[in-house]
N, C-alpha and C positions, 0 to 999 in steps of 0.2 A: 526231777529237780529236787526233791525229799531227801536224798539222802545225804550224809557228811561228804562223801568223795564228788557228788556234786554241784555244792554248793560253797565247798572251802577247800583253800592250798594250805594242807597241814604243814607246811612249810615254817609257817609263818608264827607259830605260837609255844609257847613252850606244852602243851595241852595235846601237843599233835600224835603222840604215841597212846596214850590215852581216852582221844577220840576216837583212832581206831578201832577199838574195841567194840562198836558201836553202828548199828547200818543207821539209824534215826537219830540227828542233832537232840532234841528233846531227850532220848536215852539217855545221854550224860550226867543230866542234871540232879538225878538226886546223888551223885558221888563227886561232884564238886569239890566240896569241904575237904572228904578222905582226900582227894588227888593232890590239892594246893598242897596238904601237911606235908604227904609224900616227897612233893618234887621241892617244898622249901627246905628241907632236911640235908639233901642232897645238893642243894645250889653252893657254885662255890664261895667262900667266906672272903675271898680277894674283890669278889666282883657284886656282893651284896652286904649290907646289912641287916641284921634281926633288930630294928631297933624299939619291936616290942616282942612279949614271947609269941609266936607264929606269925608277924608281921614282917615280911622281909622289901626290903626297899632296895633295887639300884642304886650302885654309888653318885652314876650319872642323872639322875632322877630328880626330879624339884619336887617337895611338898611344902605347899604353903602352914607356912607352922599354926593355921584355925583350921585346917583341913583336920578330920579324922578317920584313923585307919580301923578300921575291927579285925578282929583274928579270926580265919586265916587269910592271909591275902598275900600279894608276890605282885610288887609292881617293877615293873620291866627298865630296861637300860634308856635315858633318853625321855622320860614320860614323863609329863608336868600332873600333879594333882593343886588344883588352885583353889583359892580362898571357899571355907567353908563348905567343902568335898565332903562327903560324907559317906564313907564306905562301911558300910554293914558288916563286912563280914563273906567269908566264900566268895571271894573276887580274886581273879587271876586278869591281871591287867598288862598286855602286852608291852614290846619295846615301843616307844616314840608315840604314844598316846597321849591323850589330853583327856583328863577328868576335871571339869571345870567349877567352874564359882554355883554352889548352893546344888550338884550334881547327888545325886542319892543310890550309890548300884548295894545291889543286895544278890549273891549266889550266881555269878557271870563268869562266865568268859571274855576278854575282849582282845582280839587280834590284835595283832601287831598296826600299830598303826590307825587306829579307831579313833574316832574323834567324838567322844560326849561333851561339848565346852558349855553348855550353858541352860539350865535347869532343866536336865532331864531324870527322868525315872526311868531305873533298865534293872529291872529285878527278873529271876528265875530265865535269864534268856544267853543266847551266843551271839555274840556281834564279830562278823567275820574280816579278813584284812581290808583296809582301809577303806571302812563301812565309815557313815557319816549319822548323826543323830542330828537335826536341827533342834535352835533355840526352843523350847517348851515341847518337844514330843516325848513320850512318853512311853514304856509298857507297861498296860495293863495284865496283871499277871495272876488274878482271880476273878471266876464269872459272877456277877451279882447275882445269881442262884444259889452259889459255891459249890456247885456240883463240878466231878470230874471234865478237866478240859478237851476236845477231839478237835481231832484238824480236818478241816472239811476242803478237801482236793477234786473239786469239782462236783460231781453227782456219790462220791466216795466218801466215807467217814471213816478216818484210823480212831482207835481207841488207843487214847495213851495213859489210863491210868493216874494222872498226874492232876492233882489239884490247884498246884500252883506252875504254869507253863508260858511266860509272856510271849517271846519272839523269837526266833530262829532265824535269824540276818546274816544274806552272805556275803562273798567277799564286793567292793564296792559298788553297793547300794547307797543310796543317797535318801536319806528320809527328811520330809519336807517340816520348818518351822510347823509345833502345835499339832504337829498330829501324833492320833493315838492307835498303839497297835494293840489289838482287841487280844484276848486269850488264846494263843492257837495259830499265830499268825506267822506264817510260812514266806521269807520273799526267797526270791530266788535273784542269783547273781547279777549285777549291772544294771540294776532298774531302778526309778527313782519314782519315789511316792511325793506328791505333789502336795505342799503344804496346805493344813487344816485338814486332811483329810482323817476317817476313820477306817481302818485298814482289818479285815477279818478274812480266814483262811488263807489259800495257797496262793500269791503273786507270782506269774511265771519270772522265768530269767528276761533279762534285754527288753524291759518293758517300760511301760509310763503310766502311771496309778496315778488317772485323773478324779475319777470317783468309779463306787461300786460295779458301776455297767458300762464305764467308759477306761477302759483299759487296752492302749495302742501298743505294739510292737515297735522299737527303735526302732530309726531307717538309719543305715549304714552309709556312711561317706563315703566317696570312694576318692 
């Protein structure tokens, strides 16, 4: 459940030819920046605007005029950025997304479809198609050691090199109000982490993150 192919439908982003490059989501992240420039250069001029230099915006896009954009960034066809948005900077922000009131992304991805509405923190991470962020969750995207981050996938440690790595979220996960995902934090497809929680390493696919050592398997309807 680690890798890009299965954890996101590149379908969905404009990012998708460029993640492939890539067996490990976290891989991406330190060329963020270069990729936005790239693909904002080449967007059509009909269907965006540059309305600052590397700032390209949707014609169909709302930004709340206290919202701020940093360069470089690409926000998508359809996507609201609301009151006092704050984008740093290295955000690729899909079609029909919500970046909301007092929201802070800093070097992301966000699929198509994403929904950050309301004070969250999503630095150094990929939030995949219509992935959810509740009211106050958060990632945490340096260890209060500051040493290099590793992803801990059961009795297995990957080395990733990376000092700053928040989350890696696939496609519709549902993250619960107030919770924070720890450095390194792995979910995997369809599963929903259960608000307040504290979330660290790999979350299988199709699950239910009630705490640390109580994590259920969906039951399927039929």
């Amino acid at each position: 459940m680690l890798t890009i192919t299965e954890m996101y439908d590149l379908g969905h982003t404009l990012a998708g030819e460029y993640l492939k490059g890539f067996t490990y989501p976290w891989e991406a992240l330190s060329g963020i920046k270069e990729m936005i420039i790239a693909l904002g250069e080449k967007l059509d001029k009909e269907e965006y605007d540059e309305v600052s230099p590397q700032v390209w915006v949707h014609k169909s896009a709302t930004v709340f005029p206290t919202a701020h954009l940093g360069a470089p960034c690409i926000i998508g066809a359809g996507t609201e950025v609301r009151h006092c948005a704050f984008i740093r900077g290295s955000a690729l922000v899909g079609e029909n997304c919500v970046v909301g009131n007092s929201v802070e992304l800093k070097n992301v991805i966000l699929f198509d479809n994403v929904q950050t509405p309301h004070y969250n923190y999503v630095g150094d991470s990929i939030l995949g198609w219509y992935s959810h962020m509740g009211a106050g969750s958060i990632t945490s995207n340096v260890k209060s050691d500051k040493t290099l981050v590793t992803v801990k996938n059961g009795s297995e440690t990957i080395e990733t090199g990376a000092k700053k790595f928040g989350a890696m979220i696939a496609d519709h996960v549902e993250v619960g109000c107030n919770s924070v995902l720890n450095p390194g934090t792995v979910i995997g497809r369809n599963t929903n982490i259960y608000p307040l929680s504290c979330v660290r390493g790999c979350i299988p696919a199709n699950s239910i993150f009630k705490a640390r050592c109580d994590i259920v398997e969906k039951r399927q309807d039929i």
